[in-house]
C-alpha positions as YAML, in Angstrom:
chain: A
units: angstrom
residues:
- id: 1
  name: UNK
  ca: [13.24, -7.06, 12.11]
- id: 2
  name: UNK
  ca: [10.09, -8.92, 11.07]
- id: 3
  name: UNK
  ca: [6.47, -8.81, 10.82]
- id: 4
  name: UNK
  ca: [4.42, -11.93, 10.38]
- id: 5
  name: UNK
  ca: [2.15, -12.35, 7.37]
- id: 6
  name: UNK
  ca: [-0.60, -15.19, 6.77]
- id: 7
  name: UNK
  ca: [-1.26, -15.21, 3.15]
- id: 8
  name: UNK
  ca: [-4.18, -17.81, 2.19]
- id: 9
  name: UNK
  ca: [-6.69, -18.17, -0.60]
- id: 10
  name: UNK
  ca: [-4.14, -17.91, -3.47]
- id: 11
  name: UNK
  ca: [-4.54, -19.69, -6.41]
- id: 12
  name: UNK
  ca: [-2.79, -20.68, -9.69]
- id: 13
  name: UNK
  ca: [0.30, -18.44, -10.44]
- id: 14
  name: UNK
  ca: [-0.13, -17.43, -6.46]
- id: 15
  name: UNK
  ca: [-0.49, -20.63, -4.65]
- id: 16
  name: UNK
  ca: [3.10, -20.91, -3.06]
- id: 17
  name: UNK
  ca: [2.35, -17.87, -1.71]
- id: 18
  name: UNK
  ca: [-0.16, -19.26, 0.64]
- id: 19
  name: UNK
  ca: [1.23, -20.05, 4.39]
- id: 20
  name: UNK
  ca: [2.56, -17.93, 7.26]
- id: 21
  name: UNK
  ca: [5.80, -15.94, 6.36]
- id: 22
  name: UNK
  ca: [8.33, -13.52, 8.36]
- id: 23
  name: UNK
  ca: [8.29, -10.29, 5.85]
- id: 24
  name: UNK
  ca: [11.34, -8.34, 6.61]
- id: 25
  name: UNK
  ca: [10.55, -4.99, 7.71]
- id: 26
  name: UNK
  ca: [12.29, -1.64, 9.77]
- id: 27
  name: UNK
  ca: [11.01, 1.24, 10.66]
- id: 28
  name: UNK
  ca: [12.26, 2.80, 7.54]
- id: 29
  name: UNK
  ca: [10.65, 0.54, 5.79]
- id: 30
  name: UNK
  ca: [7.35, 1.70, 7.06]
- id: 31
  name: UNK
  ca: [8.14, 5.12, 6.45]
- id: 32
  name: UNK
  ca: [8.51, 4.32, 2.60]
- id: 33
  name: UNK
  ca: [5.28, 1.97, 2.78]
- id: 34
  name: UNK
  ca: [3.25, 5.01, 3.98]
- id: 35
  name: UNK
  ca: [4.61, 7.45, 1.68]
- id: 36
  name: UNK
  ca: [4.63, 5.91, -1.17]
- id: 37
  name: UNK
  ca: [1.09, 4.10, -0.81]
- id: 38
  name: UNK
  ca: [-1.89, 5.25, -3.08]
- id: 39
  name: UNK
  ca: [0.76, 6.84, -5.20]
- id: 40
  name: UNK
  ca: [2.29, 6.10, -8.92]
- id: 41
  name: UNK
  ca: [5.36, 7.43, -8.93]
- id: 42
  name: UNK
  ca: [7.69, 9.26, -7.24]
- id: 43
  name: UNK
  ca: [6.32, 12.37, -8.85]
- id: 44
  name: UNK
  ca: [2.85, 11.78, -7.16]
- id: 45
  name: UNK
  ca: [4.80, 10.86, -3.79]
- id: 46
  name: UNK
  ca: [6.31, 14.40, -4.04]
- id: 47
  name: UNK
  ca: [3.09, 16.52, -5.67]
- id: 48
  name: UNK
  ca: [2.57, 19.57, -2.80]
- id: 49
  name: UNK
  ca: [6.30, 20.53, -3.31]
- id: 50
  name: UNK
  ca: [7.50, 21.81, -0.21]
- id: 51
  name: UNK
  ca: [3.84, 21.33, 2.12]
- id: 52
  name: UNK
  ca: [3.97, 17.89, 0.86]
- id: 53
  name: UNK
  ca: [7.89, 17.72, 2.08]
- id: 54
  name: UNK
  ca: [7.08, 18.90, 5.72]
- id: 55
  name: UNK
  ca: [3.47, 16.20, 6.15]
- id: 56
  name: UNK
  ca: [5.90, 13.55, 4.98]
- id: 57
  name: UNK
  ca: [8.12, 14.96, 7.58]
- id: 58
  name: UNK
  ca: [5.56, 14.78, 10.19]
- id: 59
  name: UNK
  ca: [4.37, 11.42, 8.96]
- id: 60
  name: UNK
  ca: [7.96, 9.48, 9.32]
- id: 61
  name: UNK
  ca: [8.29, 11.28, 12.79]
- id: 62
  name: UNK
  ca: [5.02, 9.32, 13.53]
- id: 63
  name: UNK
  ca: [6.56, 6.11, 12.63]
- id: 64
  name: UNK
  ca: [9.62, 6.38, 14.66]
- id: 65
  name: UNK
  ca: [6.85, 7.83, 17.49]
- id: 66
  name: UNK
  ca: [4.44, 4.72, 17.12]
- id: 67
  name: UNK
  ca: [6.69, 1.99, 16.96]
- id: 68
  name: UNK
  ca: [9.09, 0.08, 18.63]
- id: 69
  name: UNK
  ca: [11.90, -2.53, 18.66]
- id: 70
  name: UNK
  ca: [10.84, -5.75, 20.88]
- id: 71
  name: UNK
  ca: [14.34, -7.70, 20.11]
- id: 72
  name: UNK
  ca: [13.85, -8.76, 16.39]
- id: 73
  name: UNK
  ca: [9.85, -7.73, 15.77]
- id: 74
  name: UNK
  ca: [8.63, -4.45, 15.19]
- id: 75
  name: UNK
  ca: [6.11, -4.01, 17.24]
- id: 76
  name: UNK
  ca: [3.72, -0.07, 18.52]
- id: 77
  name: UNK
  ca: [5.22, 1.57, 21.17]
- id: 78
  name: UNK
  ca: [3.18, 2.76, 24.38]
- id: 79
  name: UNK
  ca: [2.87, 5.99, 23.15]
- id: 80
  name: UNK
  ca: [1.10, 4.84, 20.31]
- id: 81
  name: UNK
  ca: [-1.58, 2.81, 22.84]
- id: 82
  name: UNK
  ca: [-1.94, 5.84, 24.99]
- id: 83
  name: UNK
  ca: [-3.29, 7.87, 22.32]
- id: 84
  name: UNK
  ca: [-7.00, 9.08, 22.02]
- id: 85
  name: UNK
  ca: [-9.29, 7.03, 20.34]
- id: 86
  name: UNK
  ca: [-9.80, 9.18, 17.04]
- id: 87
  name: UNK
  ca: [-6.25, 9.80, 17.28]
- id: 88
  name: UNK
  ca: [-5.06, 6.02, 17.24]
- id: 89
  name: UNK
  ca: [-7.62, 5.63, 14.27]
- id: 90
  name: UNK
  ca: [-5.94, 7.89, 12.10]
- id: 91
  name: UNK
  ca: [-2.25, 6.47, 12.80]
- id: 92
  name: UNK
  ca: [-3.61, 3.10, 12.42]
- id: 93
  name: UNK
  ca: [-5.36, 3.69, 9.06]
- id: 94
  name: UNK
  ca: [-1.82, 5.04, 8.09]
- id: 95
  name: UNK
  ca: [0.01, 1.99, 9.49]
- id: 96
  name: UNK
  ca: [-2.16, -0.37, 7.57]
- id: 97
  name: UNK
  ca: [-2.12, 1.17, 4.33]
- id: 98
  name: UNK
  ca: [2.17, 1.36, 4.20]
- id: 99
  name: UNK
  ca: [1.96, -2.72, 5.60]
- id: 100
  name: UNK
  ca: [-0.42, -3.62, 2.54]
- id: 101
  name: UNK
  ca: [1.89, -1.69, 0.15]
- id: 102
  name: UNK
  ca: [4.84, -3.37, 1.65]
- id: 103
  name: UNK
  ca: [3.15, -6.98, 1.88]
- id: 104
  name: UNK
  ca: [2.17, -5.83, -1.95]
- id: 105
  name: UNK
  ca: [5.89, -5.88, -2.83]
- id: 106
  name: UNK
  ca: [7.33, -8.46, -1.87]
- id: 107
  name: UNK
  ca: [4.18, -11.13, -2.62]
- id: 108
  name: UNK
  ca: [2.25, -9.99, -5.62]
- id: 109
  name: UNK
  ca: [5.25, -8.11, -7.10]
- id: 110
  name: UNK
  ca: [3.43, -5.01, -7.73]
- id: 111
  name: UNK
  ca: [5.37, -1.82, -7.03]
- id: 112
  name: UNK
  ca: [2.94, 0.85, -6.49]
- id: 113
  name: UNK
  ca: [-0.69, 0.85, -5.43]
- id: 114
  name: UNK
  ca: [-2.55, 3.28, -6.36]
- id: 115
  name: UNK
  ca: [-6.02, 4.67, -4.65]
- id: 116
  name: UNK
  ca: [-8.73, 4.18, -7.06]
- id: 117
  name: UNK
  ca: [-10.58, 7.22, -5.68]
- id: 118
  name: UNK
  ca: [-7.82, 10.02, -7.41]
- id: 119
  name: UNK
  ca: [-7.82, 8.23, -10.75]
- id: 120
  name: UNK
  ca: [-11.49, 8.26, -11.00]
- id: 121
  name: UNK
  ca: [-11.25, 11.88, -10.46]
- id: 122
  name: UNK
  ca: [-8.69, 12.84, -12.51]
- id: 123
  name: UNK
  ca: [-9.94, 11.33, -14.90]
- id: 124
  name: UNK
  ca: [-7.30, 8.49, -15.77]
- id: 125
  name: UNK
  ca: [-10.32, 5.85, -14.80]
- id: 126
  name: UNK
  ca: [-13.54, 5.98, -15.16]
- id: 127
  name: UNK
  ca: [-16.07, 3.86, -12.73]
- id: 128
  name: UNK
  ca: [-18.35, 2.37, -15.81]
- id: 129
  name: UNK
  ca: [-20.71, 0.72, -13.16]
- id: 130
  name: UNK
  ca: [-20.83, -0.36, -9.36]
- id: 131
  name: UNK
  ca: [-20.66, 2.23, -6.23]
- id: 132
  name: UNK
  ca: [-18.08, 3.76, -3.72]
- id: 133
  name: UNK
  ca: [-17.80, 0.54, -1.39]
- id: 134
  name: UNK
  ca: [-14.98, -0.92, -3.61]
- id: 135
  name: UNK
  ca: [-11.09, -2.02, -3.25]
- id: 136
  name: UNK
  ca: [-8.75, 0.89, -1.83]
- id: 137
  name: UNK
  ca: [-5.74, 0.52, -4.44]
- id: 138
  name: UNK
  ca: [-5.31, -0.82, -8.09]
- id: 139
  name: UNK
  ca: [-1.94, -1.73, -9.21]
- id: 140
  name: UNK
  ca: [-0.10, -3.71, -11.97]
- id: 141
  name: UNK
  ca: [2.49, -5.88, -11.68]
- id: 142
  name: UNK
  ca: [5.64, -6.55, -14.21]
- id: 143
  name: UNK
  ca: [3.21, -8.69, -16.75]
- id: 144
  name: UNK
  ca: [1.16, -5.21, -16.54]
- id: 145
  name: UNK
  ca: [-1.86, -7.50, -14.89]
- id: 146
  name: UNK
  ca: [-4.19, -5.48, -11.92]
- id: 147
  name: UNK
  ca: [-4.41, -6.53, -8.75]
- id: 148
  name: UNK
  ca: [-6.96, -4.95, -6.47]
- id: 149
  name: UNK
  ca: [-5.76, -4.47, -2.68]
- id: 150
  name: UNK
  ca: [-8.02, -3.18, 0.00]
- id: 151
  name: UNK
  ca: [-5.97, -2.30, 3.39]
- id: 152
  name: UNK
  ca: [-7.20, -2.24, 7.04]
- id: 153
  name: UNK
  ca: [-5.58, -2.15, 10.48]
- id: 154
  name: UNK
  ca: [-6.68, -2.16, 13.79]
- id: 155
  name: UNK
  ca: [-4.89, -1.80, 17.55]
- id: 156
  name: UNK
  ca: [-6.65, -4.56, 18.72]
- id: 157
  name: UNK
  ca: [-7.29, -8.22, 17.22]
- id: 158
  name: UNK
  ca: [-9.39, -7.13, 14.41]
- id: 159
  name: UNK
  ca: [-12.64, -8.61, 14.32]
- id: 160
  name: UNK
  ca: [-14.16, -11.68, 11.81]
- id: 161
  name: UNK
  ca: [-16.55, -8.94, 10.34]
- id: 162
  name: UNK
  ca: [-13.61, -6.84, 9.40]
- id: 163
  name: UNK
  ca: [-12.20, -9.79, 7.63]
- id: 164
  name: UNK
  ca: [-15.49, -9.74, 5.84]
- id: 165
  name: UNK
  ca: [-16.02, -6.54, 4.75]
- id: 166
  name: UNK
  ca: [-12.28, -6.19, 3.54]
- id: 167
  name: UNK
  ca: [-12.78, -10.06, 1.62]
- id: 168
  name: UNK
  ca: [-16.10, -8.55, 0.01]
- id: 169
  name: UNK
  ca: [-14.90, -4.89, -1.06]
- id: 170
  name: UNK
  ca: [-11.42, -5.95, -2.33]
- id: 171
  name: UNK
  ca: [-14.01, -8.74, -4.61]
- id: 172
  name: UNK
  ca: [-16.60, -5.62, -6.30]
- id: 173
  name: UNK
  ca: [-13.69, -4.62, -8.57]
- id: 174
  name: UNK
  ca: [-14.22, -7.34, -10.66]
- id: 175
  name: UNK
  ca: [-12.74, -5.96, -14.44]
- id: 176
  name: UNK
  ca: [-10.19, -3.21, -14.90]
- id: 177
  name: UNK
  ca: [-9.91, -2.41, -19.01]
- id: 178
  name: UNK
  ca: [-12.76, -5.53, -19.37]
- id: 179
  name: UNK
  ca: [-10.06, -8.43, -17.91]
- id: 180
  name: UNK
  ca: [-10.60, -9.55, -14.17]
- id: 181
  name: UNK
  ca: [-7.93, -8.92, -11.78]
- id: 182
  name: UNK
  ca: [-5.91, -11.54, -10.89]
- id: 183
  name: UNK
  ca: [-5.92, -10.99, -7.33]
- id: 184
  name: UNK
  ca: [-8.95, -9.48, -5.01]
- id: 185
  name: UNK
  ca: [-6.41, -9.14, -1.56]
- id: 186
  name: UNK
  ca: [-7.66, -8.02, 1.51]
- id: 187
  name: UNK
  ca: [-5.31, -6.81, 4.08]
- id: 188
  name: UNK
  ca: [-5.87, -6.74, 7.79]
- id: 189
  name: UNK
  ca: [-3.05, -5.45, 10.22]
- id: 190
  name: UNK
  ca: [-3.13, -6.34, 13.48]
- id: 191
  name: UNK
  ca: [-1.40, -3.51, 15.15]
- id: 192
  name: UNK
  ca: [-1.54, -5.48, 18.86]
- id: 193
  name: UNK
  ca: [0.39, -8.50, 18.45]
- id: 194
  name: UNK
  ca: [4.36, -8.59, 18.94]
- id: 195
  name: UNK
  ca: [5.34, -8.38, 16.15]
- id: 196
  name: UNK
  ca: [2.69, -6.49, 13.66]
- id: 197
  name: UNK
  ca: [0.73, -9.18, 11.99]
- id: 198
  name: UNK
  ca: [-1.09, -8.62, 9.07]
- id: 199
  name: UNK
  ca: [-3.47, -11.20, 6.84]
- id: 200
  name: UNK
  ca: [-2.99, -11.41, 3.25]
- id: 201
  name: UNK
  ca: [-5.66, -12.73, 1.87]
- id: 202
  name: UNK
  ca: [-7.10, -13.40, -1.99]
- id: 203
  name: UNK
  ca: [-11.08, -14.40, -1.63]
- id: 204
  name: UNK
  ca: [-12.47, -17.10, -3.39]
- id: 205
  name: UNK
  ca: [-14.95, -16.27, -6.08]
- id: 206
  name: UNK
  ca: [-18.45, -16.35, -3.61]
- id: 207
  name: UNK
  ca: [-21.91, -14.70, -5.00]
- id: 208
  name: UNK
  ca: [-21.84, -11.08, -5.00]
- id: 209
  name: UNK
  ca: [-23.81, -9.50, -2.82]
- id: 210
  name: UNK
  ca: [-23.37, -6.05, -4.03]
- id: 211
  name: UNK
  ca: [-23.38, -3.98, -7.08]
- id: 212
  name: UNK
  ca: [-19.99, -5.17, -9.12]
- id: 213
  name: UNK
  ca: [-17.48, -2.43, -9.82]
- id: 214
  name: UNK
  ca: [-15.98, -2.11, -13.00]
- id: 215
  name: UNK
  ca: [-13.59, 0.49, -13.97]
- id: 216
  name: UNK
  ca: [-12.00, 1.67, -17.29]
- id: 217
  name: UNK
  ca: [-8.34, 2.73, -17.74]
- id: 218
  name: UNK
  ca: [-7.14, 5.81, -20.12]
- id: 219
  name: UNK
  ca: [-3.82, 3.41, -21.19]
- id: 220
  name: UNK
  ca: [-2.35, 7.15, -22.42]
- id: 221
  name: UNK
  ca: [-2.88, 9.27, -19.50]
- id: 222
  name: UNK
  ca: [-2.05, 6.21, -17.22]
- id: 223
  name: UNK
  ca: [0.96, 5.06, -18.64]
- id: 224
  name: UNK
  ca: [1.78, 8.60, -19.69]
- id: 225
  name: UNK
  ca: [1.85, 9.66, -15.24]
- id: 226
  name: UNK
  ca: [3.42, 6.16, -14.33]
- id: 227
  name: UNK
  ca: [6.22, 6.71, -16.09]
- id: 228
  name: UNK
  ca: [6.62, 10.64, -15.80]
- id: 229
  name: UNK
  ca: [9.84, 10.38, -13.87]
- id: 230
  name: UNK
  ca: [11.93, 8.21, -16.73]
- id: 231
  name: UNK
  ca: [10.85, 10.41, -19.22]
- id: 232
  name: UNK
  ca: [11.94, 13.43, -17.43]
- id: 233
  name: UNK
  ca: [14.87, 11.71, -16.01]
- id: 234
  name: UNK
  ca: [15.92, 11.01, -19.70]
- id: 235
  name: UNK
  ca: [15.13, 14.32, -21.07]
- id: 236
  name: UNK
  ca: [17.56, 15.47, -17.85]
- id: 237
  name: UNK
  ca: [15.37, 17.99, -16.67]
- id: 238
  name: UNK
  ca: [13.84, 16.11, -13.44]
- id: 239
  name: UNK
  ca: [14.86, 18.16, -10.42]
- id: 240
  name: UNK
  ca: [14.07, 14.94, -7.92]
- id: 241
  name: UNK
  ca: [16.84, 12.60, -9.49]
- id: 242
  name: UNK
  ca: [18.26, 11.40, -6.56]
- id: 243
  name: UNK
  ca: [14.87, 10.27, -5.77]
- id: 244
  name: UNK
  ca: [15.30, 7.33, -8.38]
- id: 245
  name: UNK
  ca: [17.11, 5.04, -5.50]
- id: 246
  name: UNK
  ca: [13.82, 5.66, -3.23]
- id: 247
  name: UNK
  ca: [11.81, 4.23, -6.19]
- id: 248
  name: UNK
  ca: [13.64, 1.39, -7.06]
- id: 249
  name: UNK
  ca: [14.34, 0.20, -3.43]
- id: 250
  name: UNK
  ca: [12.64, -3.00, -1.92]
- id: 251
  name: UNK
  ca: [11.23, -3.22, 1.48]
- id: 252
  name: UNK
  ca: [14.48, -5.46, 2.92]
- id: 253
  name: UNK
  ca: [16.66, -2.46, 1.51]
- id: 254
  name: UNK
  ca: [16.93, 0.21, 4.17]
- id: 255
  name: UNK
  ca: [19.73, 2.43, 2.44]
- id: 256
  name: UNK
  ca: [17.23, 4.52, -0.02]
- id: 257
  name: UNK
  ca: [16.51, 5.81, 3.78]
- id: 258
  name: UNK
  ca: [15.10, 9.97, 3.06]
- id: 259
  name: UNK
  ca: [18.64, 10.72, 1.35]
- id: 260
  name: UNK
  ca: [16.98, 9.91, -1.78]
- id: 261
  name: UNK
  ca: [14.40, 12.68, -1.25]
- id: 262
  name: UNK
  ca: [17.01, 15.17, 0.04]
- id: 263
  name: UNK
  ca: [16.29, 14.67, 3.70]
- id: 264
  name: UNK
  ca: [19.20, 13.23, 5.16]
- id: 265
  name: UNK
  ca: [19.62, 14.45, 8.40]
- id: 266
  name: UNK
  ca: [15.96, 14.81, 9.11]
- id: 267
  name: UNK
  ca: [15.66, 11.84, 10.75]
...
């Protein structure tokens, strides 16, 4: 099953990216893009230990809740429309952060995105200048350069001054570790069309109207929590191993299913 993508304003390394593309993605798929997104490694996607276990429980029910099948597109089901207001906001923030990690994979190549609100507190980053109206992820891609992703979704045809405001806050992070991004994408589900449509989009350079954002990365600590499940895994001491087939799944790969976490026969 699909979901349609329009990716525009790519250049250079990204062009042939640009046009309207059928993105394969299931329900499980979803469920993976939701749990995994804002987080940098299994480790992170499992920190809570057994609350943590029982939300993402609650969260995948919510997917196979919310959604549909409409003959090949996936598509939100009429439960999903009949919910209250507030409550349709909340599943639809969810929904549009797992289709920009998805879209993330599978165009940009970069396997986790990670919020840029928990590394600035943890002290990983540090915000060296700029405000809080910035990009919601940061991620790196196999060349180890950032790309900044902000993700919104809406149950109706989102308006042009969402488009906007995602274009202009995915565009403040302009230099991670001093070097620009590559790619400033703004993603907009559209939660209302048969199938889910999302927009992909990389803004050209315009005048910034706001404060710029820069942000500096602690390479040890980063690199050091990004990779804390090989190290462990090699050191044979990780208790999660068979989550290493959930991490190195892609979105057209159903199989990693929840087995990998040690939920088969959850859902």
């Amino acid at each position: 099953m699909n979901i349609n993508v329009e990716l525009d304003g790519f250049t250079g390394l990204f062009h042939s990216l640009n046009g309207n593309k059928a993105i394969q993605v299931n329900q499980l798929d979803l469920v993976r893009g939701i749990l995994t997104a804002g987080r940098a490694n299994i480790r992170s996607v499992l920190k809570g230990g057994m609350l943590r276990i029982m939300e993402m429980i609650g969260m995948s029910m919510q997917v196979f809740a919310y959604t549909t099948l409409n003959g090949s597109a996936l598509a939100t089901s009429s439960l999903y429309r009949d919910l209250d207001r507030s409550e349709k906001a909340a599943a639809s923030y969810r929904f549009g952060m797992g289709i920009a990690k998805l879209i993330s994979e599978v165009t940009i190549r970069v396997p986790w995105l990670m919020h840029t609100d928990p590394l600035i507190s943890s002290g990983v980053s540090t915000l060296t200048s700029g405000s809080h109206e910035r990009g919601d992820f940061v991620g790196q891609d196999s060349k180890s350069d950032w790309h900044v992703v902000e993700a919104k979704a809406r149950s109706n045809h989102p308006p042009f001054t969402l488009y906007s405001k995602a274009k202009k806050q995915a565009s403040r992070i302009i230099s991670i570790n001093g070097a620009n991004p590559v790619t400033h994408c703004a993603s907009i589900a559209n939660l209302s069309s048969i199938p889910i449509s999302a927009q992909f989009l990389d803004p050209e350079e315009e005048p910034i109207e706001y404060e710029p954002v820069s942000i500096e990365v602690d390479e040890t600590a980063f690199y050091t929590e990004y990779y804390f499940l090989i190290r462990q895994f090699i050191a044979d001491d990780y208790p999660f191993k068979g989550s290493v087939a959930f991490m190195l799944t892609t979105p057209s790969n159903s199989d990693y299913a929840l087995s990998s976490l040690g939920l088969e026969g959850v859902l």
